[in-house]
N, C-alpha and C positions, 0 to 999 in steps of 0.2 A: 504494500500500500504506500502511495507517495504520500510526502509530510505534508501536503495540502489537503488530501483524503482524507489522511490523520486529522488533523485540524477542523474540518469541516466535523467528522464525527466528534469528534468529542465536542465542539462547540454546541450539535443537535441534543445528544444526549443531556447534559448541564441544562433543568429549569433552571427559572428566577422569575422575578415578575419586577413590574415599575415601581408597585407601591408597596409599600413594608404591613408586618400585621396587623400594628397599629392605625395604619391609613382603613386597612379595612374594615379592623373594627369601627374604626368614628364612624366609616358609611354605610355600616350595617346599622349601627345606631343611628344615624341622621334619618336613613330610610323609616325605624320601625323605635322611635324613644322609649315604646313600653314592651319591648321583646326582652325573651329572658335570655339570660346568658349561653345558656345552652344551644338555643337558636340563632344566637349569633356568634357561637364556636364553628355549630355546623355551617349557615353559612360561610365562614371566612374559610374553613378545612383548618381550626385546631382545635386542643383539648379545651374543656372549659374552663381548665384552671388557668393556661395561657389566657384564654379570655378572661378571667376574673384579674389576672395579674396586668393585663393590659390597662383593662379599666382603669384600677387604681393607679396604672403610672398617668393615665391621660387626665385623673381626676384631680391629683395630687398636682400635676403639671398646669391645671385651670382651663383646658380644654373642655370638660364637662361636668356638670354638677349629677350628681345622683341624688334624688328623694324617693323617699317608701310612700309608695300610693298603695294602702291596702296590704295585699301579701305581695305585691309586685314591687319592684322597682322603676322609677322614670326618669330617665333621661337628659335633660338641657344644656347642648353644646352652646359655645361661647367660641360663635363664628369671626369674632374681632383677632384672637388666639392667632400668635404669628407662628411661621414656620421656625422649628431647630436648628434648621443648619445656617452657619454664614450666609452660604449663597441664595436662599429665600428666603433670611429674615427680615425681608421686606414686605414680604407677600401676609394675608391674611388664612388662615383655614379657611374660611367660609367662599374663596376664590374655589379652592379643591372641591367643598362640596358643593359648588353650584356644578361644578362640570358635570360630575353624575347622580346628581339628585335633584329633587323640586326646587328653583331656585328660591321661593319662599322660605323654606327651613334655611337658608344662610342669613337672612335678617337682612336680604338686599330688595 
């Protein structure tokens, strides 16, 4: 096999995606505030405890607040919440979640 073959396979085989777990969990949340964790493990494809531990990083960080409605929990991102890294600490979250959600829930 020439090292371009090479290259090309193992390039195919290697997942990744754009957005990190965290991106997914806020848009499983943005999408459904009063969904349970569980539901938004499944959708994103992890454990629910990675989703409970995301939460808390993204709650803790002021990206979203959690209250207990009932036996449930709810939701409320705080689409103002800048991006992590140098390079889009300029940007807001609520830019993210307009791309793939209702633009209503980013508070624009």
């Amino acid at each position: 096999m020439s090292p371009a073959a090479r290259a090309r396979s193992a390039h195919e085989v290697k997942e990744w995606t754009f957005l990190t777990n965290h991106a997914h969990v806020l848009l499983a949340i943005a999408r459904e505030p009063t969904a349970r964790l569980r539901d938004v493990a499944e959708a994103v494809g992890i454990t629910e405890r990675a989703a409970q531990a995301i939460v808390a990083d993204l709650e803790a960080a002021g990206y979203l607040h959690r209250e207990r409605v009932g036996r449930r929990n709810e939701y409320t991102i705080n689409p103002a919440g800048r991006f992590r890294h140098p390079a889009e600490a300029d940007r807001r979250i609520g830019d993210l979640l307009a791309l793939f959600t209702d633009s209503r829930l980013t508070g624009q």
